[in-house]
C-alpha positions in Angstrom: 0.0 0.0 0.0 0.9 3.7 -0.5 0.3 6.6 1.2 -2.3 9.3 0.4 0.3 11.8 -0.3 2.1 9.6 -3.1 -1.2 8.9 -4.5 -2.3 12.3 -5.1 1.3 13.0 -6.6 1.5 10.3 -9.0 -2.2 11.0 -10.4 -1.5 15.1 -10.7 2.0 13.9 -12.4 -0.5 11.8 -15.2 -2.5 14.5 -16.5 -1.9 17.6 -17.9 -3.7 20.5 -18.7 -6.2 20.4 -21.5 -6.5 23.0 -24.5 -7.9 26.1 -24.1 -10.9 27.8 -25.6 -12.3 31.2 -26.0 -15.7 31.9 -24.2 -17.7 35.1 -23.4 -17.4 36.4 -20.2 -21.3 36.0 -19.6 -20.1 32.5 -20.2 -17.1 32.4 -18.1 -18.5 32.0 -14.2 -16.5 29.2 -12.4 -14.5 28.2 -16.0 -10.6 28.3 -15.4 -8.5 31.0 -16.8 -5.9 29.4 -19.4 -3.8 32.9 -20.0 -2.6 35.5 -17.9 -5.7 38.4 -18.7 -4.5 42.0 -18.9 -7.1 45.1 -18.9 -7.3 46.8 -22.4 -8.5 49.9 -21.2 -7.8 52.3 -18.4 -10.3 52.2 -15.4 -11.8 54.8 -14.9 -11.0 56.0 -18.8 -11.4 59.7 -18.1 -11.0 62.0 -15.3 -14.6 61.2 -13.6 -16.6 63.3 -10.9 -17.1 61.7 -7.5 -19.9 63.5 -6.3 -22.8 65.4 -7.8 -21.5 68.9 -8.1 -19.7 71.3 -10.1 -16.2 71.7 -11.6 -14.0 74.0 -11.0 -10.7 75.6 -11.0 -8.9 75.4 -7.4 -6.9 78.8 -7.9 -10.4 81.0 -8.7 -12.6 82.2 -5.7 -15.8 84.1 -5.3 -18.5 83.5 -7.3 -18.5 81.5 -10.2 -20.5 81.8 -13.7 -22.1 78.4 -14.4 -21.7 77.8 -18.4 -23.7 74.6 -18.4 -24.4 71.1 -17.4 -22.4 67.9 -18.4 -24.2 64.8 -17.2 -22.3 61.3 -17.2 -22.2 60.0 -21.0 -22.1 63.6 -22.5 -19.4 65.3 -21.2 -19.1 69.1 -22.0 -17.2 70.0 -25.5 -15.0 73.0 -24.4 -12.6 74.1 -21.7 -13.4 75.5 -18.4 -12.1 79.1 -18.1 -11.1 81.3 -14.9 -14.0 82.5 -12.8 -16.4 79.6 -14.3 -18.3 76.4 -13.3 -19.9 73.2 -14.9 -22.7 71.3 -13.3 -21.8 67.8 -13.2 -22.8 64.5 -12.0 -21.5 61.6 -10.2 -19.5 59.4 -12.7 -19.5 63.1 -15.4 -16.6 63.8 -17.2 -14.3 66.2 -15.7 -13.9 69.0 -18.6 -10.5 70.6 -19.5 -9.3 72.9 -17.4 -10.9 71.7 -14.2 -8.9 70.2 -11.5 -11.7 70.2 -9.1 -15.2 69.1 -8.1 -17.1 70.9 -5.2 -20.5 69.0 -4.0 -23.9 70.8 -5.0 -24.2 70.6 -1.1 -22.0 73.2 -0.8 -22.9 75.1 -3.3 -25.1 78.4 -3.1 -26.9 78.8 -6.6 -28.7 81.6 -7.7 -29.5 81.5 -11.8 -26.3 81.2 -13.6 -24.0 82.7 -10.4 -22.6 80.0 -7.8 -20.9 80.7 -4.4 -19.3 77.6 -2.4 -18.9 77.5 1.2 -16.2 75.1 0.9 -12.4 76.3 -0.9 -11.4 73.8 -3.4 -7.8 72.1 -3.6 -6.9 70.6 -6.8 -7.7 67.1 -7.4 -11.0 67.6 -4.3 -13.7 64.9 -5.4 -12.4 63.7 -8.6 -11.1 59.9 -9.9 -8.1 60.7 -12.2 -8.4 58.5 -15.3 -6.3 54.7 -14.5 -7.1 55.3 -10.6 -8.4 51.9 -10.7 -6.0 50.2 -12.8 -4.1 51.2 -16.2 -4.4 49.2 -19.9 -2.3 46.5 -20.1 -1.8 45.5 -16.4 -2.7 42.1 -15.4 -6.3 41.8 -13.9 -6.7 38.3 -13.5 -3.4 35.2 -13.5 -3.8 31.8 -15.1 -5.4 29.4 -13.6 -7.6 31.0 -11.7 -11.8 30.2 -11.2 -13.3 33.2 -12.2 -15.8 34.1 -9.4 -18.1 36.9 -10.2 -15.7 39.4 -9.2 -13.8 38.4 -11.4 -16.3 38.7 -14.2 -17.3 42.6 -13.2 -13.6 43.2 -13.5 -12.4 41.5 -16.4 -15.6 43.7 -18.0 -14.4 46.4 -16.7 -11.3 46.1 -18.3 -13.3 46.2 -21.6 -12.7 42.4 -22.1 -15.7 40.3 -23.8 -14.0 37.1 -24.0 -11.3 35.1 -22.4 -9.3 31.9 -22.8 -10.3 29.5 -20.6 -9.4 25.4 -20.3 -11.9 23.3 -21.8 -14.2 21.3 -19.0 -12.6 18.0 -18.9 -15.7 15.1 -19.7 -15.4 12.8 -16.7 -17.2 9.5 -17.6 -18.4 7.1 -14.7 -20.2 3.7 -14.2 -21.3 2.0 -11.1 -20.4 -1.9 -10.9 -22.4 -4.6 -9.6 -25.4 -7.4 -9.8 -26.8 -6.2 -6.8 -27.6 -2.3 -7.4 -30.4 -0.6 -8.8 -31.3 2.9 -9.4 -33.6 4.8 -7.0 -37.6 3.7 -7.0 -36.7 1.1 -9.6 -37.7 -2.4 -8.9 -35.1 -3.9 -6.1 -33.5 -7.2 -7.2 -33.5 -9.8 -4.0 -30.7 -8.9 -1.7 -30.2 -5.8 -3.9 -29.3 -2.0 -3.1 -30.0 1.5 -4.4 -27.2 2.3 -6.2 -26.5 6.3 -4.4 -22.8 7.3 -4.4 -23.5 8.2 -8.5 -25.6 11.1 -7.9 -23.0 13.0 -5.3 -20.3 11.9 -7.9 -21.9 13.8 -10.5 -22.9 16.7 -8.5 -18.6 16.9 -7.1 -17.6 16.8 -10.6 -20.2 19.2 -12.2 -19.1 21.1 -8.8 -15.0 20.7 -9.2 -15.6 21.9 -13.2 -15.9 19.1 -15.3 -18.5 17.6 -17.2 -20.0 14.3 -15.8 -21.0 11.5 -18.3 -23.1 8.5 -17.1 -22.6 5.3 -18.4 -24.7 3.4 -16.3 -25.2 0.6 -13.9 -23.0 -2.6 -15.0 -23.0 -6.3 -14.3 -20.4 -8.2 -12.7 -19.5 -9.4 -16.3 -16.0 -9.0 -17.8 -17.8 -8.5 -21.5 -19.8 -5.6 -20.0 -17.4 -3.9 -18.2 -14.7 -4.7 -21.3 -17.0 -2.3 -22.9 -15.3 0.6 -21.2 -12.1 0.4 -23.5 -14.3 2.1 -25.9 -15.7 4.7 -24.0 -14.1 8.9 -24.7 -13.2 10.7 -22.2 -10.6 12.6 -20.4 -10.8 10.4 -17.1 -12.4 7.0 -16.5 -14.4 6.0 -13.1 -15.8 2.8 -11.8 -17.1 2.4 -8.8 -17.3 -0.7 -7.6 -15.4 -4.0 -8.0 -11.7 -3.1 -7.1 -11.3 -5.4 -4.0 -12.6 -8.5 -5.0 -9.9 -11.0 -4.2 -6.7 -11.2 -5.2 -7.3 -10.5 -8.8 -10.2 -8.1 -8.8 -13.0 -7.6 -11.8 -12.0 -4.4 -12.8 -8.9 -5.1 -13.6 -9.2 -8.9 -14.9 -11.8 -7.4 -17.3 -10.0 -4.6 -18.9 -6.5 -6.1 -18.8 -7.0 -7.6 -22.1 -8.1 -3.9 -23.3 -4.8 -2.0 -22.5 -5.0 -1.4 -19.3 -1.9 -0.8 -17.6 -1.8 0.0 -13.1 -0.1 2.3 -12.2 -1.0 1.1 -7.9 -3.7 -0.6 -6.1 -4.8 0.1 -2.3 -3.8 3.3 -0.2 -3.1 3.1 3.4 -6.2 4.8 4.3 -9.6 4.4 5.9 -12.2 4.9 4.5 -10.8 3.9 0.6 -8.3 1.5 0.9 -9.5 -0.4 -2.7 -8.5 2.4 -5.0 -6.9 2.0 -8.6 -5.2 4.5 -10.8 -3.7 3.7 -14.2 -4.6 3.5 -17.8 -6.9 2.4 -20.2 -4.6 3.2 -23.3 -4.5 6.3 -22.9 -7.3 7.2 -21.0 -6.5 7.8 -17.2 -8.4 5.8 -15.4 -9.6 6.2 -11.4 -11.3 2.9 -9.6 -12.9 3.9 -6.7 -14.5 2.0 -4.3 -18.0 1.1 -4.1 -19.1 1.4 -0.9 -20.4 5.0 -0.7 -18.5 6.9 1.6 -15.1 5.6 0.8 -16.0 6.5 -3.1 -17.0 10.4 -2.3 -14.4 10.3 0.7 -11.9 9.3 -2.4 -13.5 11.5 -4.7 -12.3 14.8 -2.3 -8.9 13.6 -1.9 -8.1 11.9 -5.6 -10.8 13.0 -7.9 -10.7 16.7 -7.3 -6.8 17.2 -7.5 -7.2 15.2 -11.1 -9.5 17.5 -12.1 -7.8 20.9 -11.2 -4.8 19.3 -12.7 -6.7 18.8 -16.3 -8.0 22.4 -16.0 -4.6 24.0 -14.6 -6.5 24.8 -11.4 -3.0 26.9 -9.4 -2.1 25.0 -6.1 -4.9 24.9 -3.4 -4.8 24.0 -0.1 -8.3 22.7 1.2 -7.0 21.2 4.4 -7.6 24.0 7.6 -6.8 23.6 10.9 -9.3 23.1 14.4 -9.4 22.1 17.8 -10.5 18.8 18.8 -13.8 18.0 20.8 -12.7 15.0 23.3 -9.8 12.9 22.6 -8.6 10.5 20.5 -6.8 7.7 21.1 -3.0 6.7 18.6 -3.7 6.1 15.2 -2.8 2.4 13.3 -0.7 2.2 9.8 -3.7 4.1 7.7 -4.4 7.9 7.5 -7.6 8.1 9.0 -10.6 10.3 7.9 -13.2 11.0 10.7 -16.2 12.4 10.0 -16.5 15.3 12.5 -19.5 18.1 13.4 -17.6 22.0 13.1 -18.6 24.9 15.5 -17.0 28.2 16.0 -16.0 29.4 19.7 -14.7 32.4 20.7 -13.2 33.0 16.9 -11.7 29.5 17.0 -13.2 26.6 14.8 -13.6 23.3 16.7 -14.5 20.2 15.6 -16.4 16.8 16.8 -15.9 13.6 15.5 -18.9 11.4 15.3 -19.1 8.6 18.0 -20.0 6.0 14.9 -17.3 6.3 11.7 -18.8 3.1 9.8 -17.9 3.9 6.1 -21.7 2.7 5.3 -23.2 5.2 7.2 -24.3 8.2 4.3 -26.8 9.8 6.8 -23.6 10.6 9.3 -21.9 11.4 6.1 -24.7 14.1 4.9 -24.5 15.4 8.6 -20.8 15.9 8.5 -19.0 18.8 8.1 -15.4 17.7 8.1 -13.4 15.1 7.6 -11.0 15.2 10.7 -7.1 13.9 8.7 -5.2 11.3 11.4 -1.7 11.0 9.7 -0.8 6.8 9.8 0.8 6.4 13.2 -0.8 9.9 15.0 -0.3 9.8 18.4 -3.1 10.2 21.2 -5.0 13.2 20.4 -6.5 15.1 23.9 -9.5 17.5 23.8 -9.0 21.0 22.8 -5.4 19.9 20.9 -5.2 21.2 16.8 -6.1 18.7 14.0 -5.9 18.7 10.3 -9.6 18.7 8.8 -10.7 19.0 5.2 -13.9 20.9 5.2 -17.1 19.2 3.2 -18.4 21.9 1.6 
């Protein structure tokens, strides 16, 4: 067996990034950046009013003669001379020969005359043009998930497309006589098969695009069939731990199948399988539910950013234990644990019951508390390593 760390580093080290593709930025929520982005315009492009107001020049006094009114999107054709004003409004341009803005708050109209009870300094109320940011400079780095601030920025920056990496299709099948799909017809001694539906959801979640293929018999012919599936990653779920020479493996080994390992010195998850199928990577997870979405987190996900060029993340936090817990054995443990925040600090409770069947516990969870193989006796209030849920 291998530990969790090599296995995340040899499948990250088997895939590479896909191509990229050009999409609009309405278009572009949650896709993956495949290019450094850099603004094309400057932000703000002019010299823009803060306030509503008037402009003005910061070395005239007195009363001022207002020559007319610029609001924003029609900014005012001439220059501003000595002893005069010009009505803007927030987000106006500020005209030539203005260097200030003084808030129609302070102003004291009366017709086309205008006395301010404030004195102006140049630059008062007014965004010089670039304040934000200047044309050319990078907005947004590669390999980034564009969240929606992202969006408003890269919009701002007078950007209607970008270059992002194409969604990586993840096909999956479920193996095994005994399952079903839910309120289908049960065979005798038969389950619902359930771990599909959050594997779907965590890699339409993670960025990729999930493909069912189905429910398959424990039959080598069907589950042969695979070697002619497309796709940029391979799952089954089910039948890696059956004896010393399990389905998955005897089936497609005619195929082209090629391991890379077999079993991790974890709990839940030991039976997992990476290798190829040709050249399609291929990911056997286990069957029982929690140990397939448990190694969905900690394998599936870092194969996934790798195909899209995700940059490094770190979803591991720390927290402080609820009770105790006693040394660890040889495999990294993953305790399902309740989270609560105290005083500022986060804490977190591991369930009394860790049975790798148990999905309702699972739902409840919020954490999955990490004991490293060998951990030492862990007393209440100590810090642990948890990967958060959600």
């Amino acid at each position: 067996m291998i530990s969790v760390e090599e296995a995340v580093a040899r499948i990250v080290s088997a895939l590479t990034p896909l191509e990229s593709e050009r999409v609009l930025i309405e278009s572009a929520a949650g896709r993956v950046l495949a290019a450094d982005t850099h603004a094309k315009a400057d932000q703000p492009p002019f010299a823009q009013s803060m306030m509503d107001g008037y402009a003005v020049r910061s070395a005239d006094s007195g009363t001022r003669r207002v020559i007319g009114s610029a609001p924003a999107g029609h900014p005012f054709a001439g220059t501003l001379g000595p002893g005069e004003a010009l009505r803007l409004f927030t987000g106006s341009v500020v005209p030539d020969g203005a260097d200030a803005v003084l808030a129609q708050e302070d102003a004291q109209r009366d017709g086309e005359r205008v006395d301010f009870t404030e004195t102006p300094f140049a630059g008062k109320f007014i965004r010089p043009r670039g304040l934000d940011f200047q044309a050319g400079v990078l907005l947004v780095p590669q390999g980034r998930r564009l969240t929606p601030r992202d969006l408003a920025l890269l919009a701002a920056g007078d950007l209607a497309e970008v270059p992002v990496r194409r969604r990586p299709v993840i096909a999956y099948a479920a193996t095994g006589d005994e399952l079903s799909r839910p309120g289908q017809p049960r065979k005798p001694g038969g389950i619902v098969a359930s771990s599909v539906y959050g594997l779907d959801a965590m890699i339409t979640g993670w960025g990729g695009v999930p493909r069912d293929l189905g429910i398959l018999p424990d039959e080598p012919e069907a589950i042969a069939a695979l070697a002619k599936v497309e796709c940029d990653l391979l799952i089954t779920l089910g039948g890696a731990s059956v004896g010393e020479h399990d389905l998955i493996q005897a089936a497609l080994g005619p195929h082209g199948f090629s391991l890379d390992f077999w079993k991790i010195a974890m709990r839940p998850g030991k039976p997992l399988i990476f290798g190829h199928l040709g050249a399609t990577p291929f990911l056997g997870l286990p069957g029982n539910p929690v140990s397939s979405m448990v190694c969905a987190l900690l394998f599936l996900r870092p194969a996934i950013f790798a195909m899209l060029g995700v940059t490094a993340q770190t979803p591991f936090r720390k927290a402080r234990l609820i009770g105790a817990l006693k040394a660890n054995d040889s495999r990294q443990d993953h305790l399902r644990a309740a989270c609560e925040w105290r005083e500022g600090d986060l804490w977190a409770r591991p369930f009394r019951a860790q049975d790798s069947s148990m999905q309702k516990l699972f739902a409840e969870a919020d954490a999955l508390i990490v004991r490293k193989p060998h951990a030492p006796p862990a007393e209440d209030g100590s810090v642990v390593e948890i990967l958060p849920l959600d």
